[in-house]
Wavefront OBJ file of the C-alpha trace (Angstrom):
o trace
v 0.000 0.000 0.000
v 1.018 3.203 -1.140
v 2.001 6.063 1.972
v -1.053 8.622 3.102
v -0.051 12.020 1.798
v -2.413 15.199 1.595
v -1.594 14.748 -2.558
v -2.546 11.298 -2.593
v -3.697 10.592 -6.528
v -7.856 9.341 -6.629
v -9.529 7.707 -9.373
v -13.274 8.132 -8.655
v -14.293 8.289 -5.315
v -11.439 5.295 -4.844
v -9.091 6.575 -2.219
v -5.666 5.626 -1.484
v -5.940 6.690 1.719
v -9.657 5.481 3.494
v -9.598 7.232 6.931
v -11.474 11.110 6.424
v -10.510 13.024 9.978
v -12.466 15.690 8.972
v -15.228 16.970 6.431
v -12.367 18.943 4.819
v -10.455 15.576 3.720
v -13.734 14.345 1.962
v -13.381 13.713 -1.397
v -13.432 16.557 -3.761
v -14.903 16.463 -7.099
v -12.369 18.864 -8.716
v -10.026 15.953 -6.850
v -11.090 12.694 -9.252
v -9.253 11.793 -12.187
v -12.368 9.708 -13.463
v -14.472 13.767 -13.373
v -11.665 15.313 -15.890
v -12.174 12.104 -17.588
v -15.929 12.408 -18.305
v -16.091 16.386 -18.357
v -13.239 15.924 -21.097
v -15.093 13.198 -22.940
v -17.979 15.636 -22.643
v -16.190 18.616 -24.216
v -14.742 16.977 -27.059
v -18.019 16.155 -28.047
v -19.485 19.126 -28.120
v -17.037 20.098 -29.850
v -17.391 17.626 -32.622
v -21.303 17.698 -32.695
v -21.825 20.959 -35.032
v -19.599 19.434 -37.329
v -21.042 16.095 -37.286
v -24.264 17.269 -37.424
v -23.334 18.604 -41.038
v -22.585 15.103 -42.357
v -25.905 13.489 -40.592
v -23.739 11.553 -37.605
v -24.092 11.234 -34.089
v -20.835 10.901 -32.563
v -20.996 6.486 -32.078
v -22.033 6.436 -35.602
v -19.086 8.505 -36.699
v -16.418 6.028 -34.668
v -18.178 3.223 -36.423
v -17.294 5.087 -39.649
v -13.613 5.538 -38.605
v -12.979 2.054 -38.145
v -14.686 1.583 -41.526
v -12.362 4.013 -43.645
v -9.787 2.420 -42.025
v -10.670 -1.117 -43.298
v -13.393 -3.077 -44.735
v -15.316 -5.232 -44.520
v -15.372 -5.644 -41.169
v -17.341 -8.598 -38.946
v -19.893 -6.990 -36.533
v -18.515 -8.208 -33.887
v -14.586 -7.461 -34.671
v -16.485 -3.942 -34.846
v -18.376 -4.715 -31.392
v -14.681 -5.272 -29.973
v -12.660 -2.463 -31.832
v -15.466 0.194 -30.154
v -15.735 -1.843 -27.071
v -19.373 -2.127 -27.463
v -21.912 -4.832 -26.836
v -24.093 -5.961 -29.741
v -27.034 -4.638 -28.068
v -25.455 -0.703 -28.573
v -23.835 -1.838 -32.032
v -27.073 -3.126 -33.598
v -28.909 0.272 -33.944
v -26.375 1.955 -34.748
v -25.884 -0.188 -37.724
v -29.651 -0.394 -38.312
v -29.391 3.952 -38.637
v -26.224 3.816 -40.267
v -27.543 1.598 -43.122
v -31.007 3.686 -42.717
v -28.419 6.403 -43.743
v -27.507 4.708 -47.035
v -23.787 4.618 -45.479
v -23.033 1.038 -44.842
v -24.966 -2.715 -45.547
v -24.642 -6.033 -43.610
v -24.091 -8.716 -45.358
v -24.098 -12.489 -44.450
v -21.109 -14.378 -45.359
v -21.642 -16.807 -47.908
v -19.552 -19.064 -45.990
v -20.704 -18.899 -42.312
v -24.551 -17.461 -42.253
v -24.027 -16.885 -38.647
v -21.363 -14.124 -39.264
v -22.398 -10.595 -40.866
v -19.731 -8.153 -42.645
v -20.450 -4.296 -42.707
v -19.552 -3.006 -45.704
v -19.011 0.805 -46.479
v -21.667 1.832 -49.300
v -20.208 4.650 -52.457
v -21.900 7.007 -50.062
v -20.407 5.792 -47.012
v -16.797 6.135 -49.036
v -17.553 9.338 -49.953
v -18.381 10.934 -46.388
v -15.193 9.909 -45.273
v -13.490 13.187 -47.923
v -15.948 15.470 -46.013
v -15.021 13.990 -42.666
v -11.028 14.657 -42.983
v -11.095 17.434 -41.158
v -12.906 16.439 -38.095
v -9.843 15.818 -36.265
v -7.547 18.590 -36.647
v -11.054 20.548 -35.401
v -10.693 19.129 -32.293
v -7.003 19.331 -31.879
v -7.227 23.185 -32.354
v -9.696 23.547 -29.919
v -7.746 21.213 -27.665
v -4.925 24.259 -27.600
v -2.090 21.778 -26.744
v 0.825 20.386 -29.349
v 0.456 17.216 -31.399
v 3.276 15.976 -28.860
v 0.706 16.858 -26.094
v -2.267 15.293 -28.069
v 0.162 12.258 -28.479
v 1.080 12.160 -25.453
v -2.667 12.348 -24.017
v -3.697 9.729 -26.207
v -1.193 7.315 -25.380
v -1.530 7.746 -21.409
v -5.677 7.841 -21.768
v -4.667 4.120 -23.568
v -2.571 2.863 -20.948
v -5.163 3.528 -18.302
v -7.623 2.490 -20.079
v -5.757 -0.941 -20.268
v -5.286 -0.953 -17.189
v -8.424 -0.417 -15.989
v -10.059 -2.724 -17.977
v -7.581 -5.340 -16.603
v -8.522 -4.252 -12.829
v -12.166 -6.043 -13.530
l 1 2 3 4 5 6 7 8 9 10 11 12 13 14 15 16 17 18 19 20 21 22 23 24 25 26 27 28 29 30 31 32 33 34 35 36 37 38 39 40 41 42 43 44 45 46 47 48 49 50 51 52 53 54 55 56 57 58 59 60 61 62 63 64 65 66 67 68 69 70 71 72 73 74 75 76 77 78 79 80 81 82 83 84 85 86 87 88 89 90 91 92 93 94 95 96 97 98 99 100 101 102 103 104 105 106 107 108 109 110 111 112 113 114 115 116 117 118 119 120 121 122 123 124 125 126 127 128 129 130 131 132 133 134 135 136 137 138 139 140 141 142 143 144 145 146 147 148 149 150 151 152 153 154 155 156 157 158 159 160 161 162 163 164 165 166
């Protein structure tokens, strides 16, 4: 066990250090790591929404799209595990996506059981007007691509290790 320090590091409401003396040593929200987490999530999708709004995408159907330009076909649930989503979240998002004209399922002829996505011309094409989604965010970010980098990478690591911890 780590040493009790007045700067001991919280995730959540997890402390390192259990025993409150007083109603000052409470945990503080502006304290938790997991707070900047979500109110960062939260910003950089506010960010993004004007601009996916333009091309018709909520921001899950526009990660599904990513992993699309980036290769395809692509199993649903290779998808599922790429996005870390359950097939109950992926489904509809498919079912709106292919509502959209963007992408179609398709059985494989060789296993029925397992279904490709497959970008449509129009789901090709979005990705041109989607190029510049992510230096959008990165200027509004106001930190270096070496800070970006080096956000991403760390926000990976504990992610991993989180995700190990359960």
């Amino acid at each position: 066990m780590l040493p009790c320090t007045a700067h001991s590091i919280k995730l959540c409401t997890i402390e390192l250090c259990p025993t409150v003396e007083n109603v000052n040593d409470a945990p503080r929200l502006d304290h938790q790591v997991c707070f900047a987490l979500y109110s960062a999530s939260r910003a950089a999708t506010a960010v993004y929404r004007p601009v996916l709004e333009d091309l018709g995408l909520t921001y899950p159907q526009y990660l599904v799209m990513l992993v699309l330009w980036e290769s395809e076909p692509r199993g649903v649930k290779e998808l599922g595990e790429e996005l870390g989503l359950d097939s109950g979240t992926l489904s509809p998002l498919l079912k709106r996506l292919e509502a959209l004209g963007l992408v179609e399922r398709r059985r494989s002829g060789e296993d029925e059981r397992r279904v490709a996505v497959h970008l449509t011309p129009a789901g090709r094409e979005l990705s041109s007007k989607a190029g510049a989604i992510p230096q959008r965010l990165a200027d509004a970010a106001g930190l270096s691509p070496v800070e970006l980098d080096q956000l991403r990478t760390t926000l990976e690591r504990l992610t991993e290790a989180l995700h190990r911890a359960h």
